[in-house]
C-alpha positions as a LaTeX table, in Angstrom:
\begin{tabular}{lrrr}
\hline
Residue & $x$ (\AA) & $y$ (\AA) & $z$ (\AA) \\
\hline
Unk1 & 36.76 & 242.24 & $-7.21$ \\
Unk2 & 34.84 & 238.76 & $-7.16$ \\
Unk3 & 31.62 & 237.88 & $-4.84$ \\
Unk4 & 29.49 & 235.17 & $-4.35$ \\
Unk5 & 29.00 & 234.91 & $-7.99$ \\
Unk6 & 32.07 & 234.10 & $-8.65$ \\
Unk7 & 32.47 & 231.04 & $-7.13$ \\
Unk8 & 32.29 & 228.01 & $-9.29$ \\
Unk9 & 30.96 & 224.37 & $-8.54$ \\
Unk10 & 30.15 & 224.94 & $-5.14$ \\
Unk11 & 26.62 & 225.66 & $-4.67$ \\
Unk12 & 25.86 & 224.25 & $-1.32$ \\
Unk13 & 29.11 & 226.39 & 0.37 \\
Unk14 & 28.01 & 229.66 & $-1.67$ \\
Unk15 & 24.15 & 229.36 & $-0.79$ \\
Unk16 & 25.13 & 228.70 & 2.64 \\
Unk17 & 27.48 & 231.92 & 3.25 \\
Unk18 & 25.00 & 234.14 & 1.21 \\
Unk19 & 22.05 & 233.38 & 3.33 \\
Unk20 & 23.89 & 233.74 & 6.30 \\
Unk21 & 24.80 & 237.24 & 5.88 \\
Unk22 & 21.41 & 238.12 & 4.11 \\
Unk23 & 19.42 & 236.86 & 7.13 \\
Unk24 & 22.34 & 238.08 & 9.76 \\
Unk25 & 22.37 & 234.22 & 11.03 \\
Unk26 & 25.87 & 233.85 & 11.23 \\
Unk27 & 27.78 & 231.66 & 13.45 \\
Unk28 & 30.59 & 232.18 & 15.30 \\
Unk29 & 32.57 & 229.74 & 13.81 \\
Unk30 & 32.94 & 227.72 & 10.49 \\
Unk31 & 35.43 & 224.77 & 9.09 \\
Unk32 & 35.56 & 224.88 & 5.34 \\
Unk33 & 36.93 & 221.78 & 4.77 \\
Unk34 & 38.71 & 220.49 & 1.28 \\
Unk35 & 41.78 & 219.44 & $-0.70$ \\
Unk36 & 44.66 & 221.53 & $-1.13$ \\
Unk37 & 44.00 & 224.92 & $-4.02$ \\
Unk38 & 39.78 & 223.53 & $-3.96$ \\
Unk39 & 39.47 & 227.19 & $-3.50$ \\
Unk40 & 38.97 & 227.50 & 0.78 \\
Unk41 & 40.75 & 230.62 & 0.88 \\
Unk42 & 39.09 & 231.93 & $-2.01$ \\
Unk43 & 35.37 & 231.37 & $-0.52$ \\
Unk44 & 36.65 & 232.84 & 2.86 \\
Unk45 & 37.98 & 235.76 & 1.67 \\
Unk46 & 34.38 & 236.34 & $-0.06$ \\
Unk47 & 32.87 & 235.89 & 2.89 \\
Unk48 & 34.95 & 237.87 & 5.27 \\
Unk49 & 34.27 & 240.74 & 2.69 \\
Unk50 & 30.60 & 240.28 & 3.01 \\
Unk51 & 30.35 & 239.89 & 6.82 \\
Unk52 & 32.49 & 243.74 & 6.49 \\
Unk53 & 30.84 & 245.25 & 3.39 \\
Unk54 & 28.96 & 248.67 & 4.55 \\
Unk55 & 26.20 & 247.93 & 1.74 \\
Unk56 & 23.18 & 247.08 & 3.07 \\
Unk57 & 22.25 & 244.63 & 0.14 \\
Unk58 & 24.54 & 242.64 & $-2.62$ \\
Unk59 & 27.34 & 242.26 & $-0.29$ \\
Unk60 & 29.94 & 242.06 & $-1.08$ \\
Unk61 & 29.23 & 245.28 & $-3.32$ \\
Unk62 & 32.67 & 245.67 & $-4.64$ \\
Unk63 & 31.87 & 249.63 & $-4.17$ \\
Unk64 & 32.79 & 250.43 & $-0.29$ \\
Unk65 & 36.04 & 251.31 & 1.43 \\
Unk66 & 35.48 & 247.95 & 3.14 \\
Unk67 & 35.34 & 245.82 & 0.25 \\
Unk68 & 38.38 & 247.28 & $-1.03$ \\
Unk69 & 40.12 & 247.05 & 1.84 \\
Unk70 & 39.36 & 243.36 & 2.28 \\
Unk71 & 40.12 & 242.13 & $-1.40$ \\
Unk72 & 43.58 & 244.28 & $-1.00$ \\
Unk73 & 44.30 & 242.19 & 2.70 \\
Unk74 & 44.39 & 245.80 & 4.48 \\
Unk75 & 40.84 & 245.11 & 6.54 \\
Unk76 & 42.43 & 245.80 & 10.14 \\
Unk77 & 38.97 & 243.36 & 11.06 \\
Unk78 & 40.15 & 240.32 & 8.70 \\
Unk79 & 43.30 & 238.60 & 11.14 \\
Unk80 & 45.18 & 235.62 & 8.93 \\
Unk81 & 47.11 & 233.66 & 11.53 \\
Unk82 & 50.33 & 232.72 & 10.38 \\
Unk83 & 53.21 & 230.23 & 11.93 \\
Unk84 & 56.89 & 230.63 & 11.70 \\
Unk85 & 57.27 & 226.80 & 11.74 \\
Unk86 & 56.00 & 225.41 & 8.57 \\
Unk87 & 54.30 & 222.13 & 9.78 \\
Unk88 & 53.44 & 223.31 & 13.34 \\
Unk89 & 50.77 & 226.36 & 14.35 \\
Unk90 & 51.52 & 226.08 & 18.06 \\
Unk91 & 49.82 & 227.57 & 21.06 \\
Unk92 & 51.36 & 230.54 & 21.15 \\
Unk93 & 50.67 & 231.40 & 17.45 \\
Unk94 & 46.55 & 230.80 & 18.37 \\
Unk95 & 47.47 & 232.47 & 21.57 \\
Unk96 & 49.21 & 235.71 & 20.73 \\
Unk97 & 47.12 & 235.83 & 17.63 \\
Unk98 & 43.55 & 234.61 & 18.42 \\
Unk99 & 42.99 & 234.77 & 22.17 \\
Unk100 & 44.98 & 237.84 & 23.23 \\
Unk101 & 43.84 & 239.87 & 20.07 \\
Unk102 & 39.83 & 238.31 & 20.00 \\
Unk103 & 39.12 & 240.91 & 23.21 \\
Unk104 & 39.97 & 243.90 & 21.00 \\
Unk105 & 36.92 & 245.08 & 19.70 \\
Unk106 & 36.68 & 245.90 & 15.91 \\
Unk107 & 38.29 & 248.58 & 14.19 \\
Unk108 & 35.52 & 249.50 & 11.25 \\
Unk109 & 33.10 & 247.18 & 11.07 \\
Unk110 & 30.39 & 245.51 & 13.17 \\
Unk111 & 32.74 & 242.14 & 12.85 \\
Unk112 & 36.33 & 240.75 & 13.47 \\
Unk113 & 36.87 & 237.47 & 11.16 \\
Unk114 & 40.18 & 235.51 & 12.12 \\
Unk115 & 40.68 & 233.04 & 8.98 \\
Unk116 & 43.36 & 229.78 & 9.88 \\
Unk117 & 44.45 & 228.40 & 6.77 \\
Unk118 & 46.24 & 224.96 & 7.37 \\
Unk119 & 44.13 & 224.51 & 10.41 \\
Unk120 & 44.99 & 220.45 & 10.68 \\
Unk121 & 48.14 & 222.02 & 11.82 \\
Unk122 & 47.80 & 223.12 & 15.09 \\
Unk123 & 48.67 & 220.80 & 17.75 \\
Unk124 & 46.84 & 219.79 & 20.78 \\
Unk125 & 47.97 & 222.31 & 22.74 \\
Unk126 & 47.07 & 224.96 & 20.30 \\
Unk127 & 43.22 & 223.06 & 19.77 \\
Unk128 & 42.43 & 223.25 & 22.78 \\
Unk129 & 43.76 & 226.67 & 23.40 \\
Unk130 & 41.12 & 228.02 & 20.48 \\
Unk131 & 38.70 & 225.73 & 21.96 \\
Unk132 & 38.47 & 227.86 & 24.90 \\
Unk133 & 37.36 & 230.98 & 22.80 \\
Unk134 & 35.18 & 229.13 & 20.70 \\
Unk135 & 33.42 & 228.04 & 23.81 \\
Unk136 & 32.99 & 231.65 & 24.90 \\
Unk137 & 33.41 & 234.29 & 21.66 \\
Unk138 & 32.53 & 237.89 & 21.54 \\
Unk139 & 29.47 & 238.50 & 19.53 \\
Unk140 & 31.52 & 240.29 & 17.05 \\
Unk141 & 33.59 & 237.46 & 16.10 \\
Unk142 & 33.83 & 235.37 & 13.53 \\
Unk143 & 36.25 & 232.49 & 13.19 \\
Unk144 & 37.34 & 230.59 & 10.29 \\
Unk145 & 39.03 & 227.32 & 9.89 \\
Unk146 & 40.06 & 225.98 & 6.50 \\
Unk147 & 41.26 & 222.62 & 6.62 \\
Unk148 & 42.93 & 219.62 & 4.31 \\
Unk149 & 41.63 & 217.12 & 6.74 \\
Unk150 & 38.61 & 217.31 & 9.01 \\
Unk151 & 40.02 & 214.18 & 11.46 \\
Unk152 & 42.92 & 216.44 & 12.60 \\
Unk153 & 40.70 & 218.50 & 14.02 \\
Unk154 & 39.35 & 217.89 & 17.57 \\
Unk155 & 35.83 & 216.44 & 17.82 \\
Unk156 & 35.41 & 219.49 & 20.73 \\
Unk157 & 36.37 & 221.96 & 18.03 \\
Unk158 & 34.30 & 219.94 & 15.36 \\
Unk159 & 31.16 & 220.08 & 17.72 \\
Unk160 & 31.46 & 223.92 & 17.90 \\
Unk161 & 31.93 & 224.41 & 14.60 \\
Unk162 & 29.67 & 224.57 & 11.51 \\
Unk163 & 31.29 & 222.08 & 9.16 \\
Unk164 & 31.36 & 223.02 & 5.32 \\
Unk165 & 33.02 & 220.53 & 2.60 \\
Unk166 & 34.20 & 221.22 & $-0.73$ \\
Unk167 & 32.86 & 219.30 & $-3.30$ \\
Unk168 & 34.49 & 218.01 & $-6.78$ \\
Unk169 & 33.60 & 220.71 & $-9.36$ \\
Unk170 & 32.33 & 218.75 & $-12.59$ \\
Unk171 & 35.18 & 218.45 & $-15.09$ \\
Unk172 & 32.47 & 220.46 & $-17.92$ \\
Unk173 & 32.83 & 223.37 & $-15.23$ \\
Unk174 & 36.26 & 223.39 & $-14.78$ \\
Unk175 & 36.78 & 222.72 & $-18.79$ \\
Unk176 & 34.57 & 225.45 & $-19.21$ \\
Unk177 & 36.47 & 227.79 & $-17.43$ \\
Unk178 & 39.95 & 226.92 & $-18.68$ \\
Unk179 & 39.19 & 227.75 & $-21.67$ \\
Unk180 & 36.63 & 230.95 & $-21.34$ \\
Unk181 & 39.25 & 232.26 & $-18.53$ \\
Unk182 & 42.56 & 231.15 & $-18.75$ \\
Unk183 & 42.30 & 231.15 & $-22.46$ \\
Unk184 & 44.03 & 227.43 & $-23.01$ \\
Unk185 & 42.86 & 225.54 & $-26.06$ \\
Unk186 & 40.81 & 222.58 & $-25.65$ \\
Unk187 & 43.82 & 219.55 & $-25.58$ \\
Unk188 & 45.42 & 221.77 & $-22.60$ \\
Unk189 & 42.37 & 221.92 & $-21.07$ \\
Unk190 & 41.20 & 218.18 & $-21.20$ \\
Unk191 & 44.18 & 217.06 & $-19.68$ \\
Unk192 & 44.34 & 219.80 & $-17.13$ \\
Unk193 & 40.70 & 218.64 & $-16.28$ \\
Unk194 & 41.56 & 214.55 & $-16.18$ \\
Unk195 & 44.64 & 215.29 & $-13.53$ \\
Unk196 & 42.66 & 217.67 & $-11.52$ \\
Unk197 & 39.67 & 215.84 & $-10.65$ \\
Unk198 & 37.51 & 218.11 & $-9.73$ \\
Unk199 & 39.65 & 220.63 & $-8.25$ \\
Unk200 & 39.76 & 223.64 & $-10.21$ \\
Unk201 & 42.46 & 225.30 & $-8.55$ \\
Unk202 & 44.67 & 222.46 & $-9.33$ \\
Unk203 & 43.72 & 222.46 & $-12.92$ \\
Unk204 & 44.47 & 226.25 & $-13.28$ \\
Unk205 & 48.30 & 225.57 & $-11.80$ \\
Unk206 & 48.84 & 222.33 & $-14.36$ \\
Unk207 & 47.47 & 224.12 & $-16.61$ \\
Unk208 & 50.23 & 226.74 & $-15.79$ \\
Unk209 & 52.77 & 224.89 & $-15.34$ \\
Unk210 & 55.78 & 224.28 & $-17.01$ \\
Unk211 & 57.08 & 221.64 & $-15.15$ \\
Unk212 & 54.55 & 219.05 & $-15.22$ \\
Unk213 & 54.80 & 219.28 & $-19.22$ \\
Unk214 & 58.67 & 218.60 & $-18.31$ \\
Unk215 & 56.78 & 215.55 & $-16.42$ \\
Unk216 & 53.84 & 214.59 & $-19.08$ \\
Unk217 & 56.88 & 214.61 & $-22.10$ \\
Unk218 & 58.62 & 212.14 & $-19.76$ \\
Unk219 & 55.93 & 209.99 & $-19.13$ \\
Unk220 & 55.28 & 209.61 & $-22.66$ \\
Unk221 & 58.89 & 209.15 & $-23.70$ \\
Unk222 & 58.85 & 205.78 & $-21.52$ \\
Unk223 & 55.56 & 204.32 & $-22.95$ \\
Unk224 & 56.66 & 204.95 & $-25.92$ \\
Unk225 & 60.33 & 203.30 & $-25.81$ \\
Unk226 & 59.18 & 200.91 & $-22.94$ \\
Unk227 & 59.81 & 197.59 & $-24.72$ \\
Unk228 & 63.02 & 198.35 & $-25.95$ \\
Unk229 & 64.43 & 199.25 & $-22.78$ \\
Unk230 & 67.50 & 197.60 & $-21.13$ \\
Unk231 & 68.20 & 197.50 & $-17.44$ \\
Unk232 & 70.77 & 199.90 & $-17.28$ \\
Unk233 & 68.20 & 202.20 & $-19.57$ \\
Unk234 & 65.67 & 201.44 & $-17.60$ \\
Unk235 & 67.77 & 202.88 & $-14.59$ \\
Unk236 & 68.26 & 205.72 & $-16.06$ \\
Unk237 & 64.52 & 206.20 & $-16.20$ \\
Unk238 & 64.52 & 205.71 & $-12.48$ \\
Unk239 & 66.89 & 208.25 & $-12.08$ \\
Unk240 & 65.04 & 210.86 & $-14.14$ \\
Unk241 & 61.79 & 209.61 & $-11.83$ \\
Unk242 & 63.93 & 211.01 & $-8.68$ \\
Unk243 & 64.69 & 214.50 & $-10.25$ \\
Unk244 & 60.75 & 215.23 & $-10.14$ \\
Unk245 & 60.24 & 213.42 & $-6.99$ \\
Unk246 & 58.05 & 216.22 & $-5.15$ \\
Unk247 & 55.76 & 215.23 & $-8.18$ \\
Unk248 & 55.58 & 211.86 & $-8.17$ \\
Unk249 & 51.99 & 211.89 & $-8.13$ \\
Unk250 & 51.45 & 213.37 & $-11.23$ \\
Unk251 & 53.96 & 211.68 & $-13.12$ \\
Unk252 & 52.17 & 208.21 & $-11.73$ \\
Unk253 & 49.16 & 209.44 & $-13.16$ \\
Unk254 & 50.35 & 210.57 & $-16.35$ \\
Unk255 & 51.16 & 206.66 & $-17.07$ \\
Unk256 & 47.96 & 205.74 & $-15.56$ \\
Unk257 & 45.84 & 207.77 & $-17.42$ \\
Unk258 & 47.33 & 206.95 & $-20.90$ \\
Unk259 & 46.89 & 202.72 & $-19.51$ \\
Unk260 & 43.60 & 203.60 & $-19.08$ \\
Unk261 & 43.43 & 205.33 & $-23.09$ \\
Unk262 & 44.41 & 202.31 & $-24.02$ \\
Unk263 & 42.06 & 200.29 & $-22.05$ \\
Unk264 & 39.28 & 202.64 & $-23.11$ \\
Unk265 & 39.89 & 202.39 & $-26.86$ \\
Unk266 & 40.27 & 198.42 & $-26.67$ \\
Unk267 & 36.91 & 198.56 & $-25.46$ \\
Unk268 & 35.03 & 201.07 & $-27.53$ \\
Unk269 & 37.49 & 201.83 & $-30.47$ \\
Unk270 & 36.42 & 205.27 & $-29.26$ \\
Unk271 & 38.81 & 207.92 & $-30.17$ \\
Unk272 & 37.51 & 211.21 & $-28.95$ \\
Unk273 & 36.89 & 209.97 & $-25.35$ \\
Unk274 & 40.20 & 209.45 & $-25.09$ \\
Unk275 & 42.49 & 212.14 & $-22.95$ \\
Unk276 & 45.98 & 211.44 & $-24.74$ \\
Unk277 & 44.27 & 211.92 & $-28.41$ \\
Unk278 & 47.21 & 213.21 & $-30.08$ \\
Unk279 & 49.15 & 209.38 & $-28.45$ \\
Unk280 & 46.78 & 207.52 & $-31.32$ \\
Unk281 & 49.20 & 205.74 & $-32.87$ \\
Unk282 & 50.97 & 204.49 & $-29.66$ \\
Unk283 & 47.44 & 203.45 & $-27.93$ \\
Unk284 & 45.81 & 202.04 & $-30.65$ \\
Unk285 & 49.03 & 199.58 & $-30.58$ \\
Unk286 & 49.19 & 198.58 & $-27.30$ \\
Unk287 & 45.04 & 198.03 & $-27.18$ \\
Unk288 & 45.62 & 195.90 & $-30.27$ \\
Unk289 & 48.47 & 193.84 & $-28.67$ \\
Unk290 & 47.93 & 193.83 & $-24.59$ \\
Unk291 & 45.19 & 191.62 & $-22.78$ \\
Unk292 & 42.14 & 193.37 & $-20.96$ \\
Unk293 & 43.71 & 191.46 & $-18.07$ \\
Unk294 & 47.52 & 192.96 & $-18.55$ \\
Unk295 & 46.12 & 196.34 & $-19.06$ \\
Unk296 & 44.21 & 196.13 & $-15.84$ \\
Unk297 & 47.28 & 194.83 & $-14.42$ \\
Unk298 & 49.50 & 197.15 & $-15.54$ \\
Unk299 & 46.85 & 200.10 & $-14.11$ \\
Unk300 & 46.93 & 198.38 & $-10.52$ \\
Unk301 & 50.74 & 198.17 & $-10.37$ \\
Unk302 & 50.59 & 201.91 & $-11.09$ \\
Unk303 & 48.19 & 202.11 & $-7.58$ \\
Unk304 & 50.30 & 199.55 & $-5.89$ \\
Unk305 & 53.43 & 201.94 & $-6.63$ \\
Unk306 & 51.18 & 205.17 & $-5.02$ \\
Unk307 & 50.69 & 203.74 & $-2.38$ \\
Unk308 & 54.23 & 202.53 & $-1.47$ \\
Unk309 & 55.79 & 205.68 & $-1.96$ \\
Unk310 & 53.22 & 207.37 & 0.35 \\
Unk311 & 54.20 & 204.26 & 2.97 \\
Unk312 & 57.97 & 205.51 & 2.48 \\
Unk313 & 58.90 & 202.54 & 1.20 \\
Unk314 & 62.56 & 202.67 & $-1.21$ \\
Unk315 & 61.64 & 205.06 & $-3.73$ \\
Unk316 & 64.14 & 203.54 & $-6.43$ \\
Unk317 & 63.16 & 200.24 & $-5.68$ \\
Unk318 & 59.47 & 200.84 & $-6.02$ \\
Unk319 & 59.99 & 202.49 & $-9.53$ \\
Unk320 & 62.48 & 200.09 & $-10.79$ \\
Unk321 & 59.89 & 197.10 & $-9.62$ \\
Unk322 & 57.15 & 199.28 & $-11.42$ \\
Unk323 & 59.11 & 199.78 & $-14.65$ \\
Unk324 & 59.99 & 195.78 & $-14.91$ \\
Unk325 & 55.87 & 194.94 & $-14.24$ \\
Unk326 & 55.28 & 197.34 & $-17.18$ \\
Unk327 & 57.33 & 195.96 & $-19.62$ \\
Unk328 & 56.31 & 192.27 & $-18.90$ \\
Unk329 & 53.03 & 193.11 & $-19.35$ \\
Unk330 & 52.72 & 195.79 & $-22.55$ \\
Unk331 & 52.59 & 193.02 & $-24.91$ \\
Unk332 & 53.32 & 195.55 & $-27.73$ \\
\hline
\end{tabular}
């Protein structure tokens, strides 16, 4: 069972929640606030198990009948909210589970911990039905919000609230761990580390999954055959593009990446700071042949194409318009 030790590249977070429960100066509330697998509901779940371990020292101890209980989600004192409607937690979810159940005193322990994951969404009704609690808890509780975006979130629930953000975990950290615990050798690892930025959750599901090396051997297959695409092949591309859609993202940053590889090595003739090291022989070609100033282009086209997808504008029209600015400008 993991503690306080256990959590990686957030120091400020960990010394924070460890202090709290060594001095007894907790609050009655908290927003953890971060990107999406940072590790929120990790670091709760650590905490909730402190605030209930029956140890009076190293808590969580690992050892009690309220650790375990906590670390198997059976602690009657740890409440998860949860909403049938996937992009809505309405009132009555904070109301039947929050409000109503709040008054019930606590089962075990000396604390009752409600944890709201996907906090940004709860409506306005259901804000400011929490923010009447917050404004009046019972001693014994404890309420956590974990959150993707701290605006969503009403500045009277901010104000009550101690605010806690998740920082980027340095990519030696989360290459570090990749390949002590998950066991991946070091390739894997770099380029699980370049397309997580800093969030180590992330890495550890790219690093897992099989479908964004469906997405990587894609990417690759186009820079490689770029220039000797037709239209109708280059189409066809587009089509592929829309079969992944959900991870667009990661596909856009595949190309960008390697752009930037080849960019890099134009610059420094640098091969090991390179991500794509075994693509040698395809970057070292297109440094030798493409313009700082196309390279850079070609990078910024990649952005431009981000950000119109995320605006909703035509999907195969914004790839198709990508692909044509990419082969213009590889000079190779």
């Amino acid at each position: 069972m993991p503690d306080f030790n256990d959590i990686i590249g957030q120091p400020q977070i960990t010394e924070h929640f460890k202090s709290a429960v060594e001095q007894n100066k907790v609050s009655h509330a908290y927003i953890i606030c971060g990107e999406r697998y940072s590790g929120k509901e990790y670091i709760a779940k650590i905490f909730a198990a402190a605030l209930l371990c029956d140890s009076n020292e190293n808590r969580p101890c690992n050892n009690c009948q309220a650790c375990s209980q906590s670390f198997s989600d059976n602690n009657p004192d740890i409440v998860k909210v949860t909403h049938e409607k996937p992009m809505i937690i309405s009132v009555d979810d904070i109301r039947t589970q929050v409000n109503e159940d709040i008054v019930i005193k606590p089962y075990g322990g000396k604390r009752k911990i409600y944890i709201i994951n996907e906090a940004e969404k709860m409506n306005q009704q259901a804000q400011n039905a929490l923010l009447k609690t917050l404004e009046e808890p019972p001693e014994y509780a404890v309420i956590l919000l974990l959150t993707t975006n701290l605006e969503e979130m009403l500045p009277t629930i901010r104000s009550r609230c101690v605010v806690l953000n998740m920082r980027p975990v340095a990519d030696k950290e989360v290459r570090k761990y990749l390949m002590e615990e998950e066991q991946l050798p070091d390739y894997k690892a770099d380029m699980s580390v370049a397309f997580a930025r800093g969030n180590l959750g992330k890495a550890k599901l790219l690093a897992k999954n099989e479908e964004f090396d469906e997405i990587m051997n894609e990417a690759l297959h186009l820079m490689h055959h770029l220039k000797d695409l037709e239209v109708y092949e280059l189409n066809k591309c587009v089509k592929r593009a829309n079969d992944f859609k959900i991870a667009i993202g990661d596909y856009l940053d595949l190309i960008s990446v390697w752009y930037r590889d080849a960019l890099v090595f134009k610059a420094t003739a640098d091969a090991d700071s390179l991500i794509f090291k075994d693509e040698m022989k395809y970057i070292r070609k297109v440094a030798d042949c493409t313009t700082y100033e196309n390279l850079q282009d070609i990078i910024d086209a990649i952005d431009k194409a981000k950000k119109r997808i995320s605006a909703n504008v035509n999907f195969d029209l914004t790839m198709e318009l990508l692909f044509l600015t990419l082969q213009e400008k590889d000079s190779v």
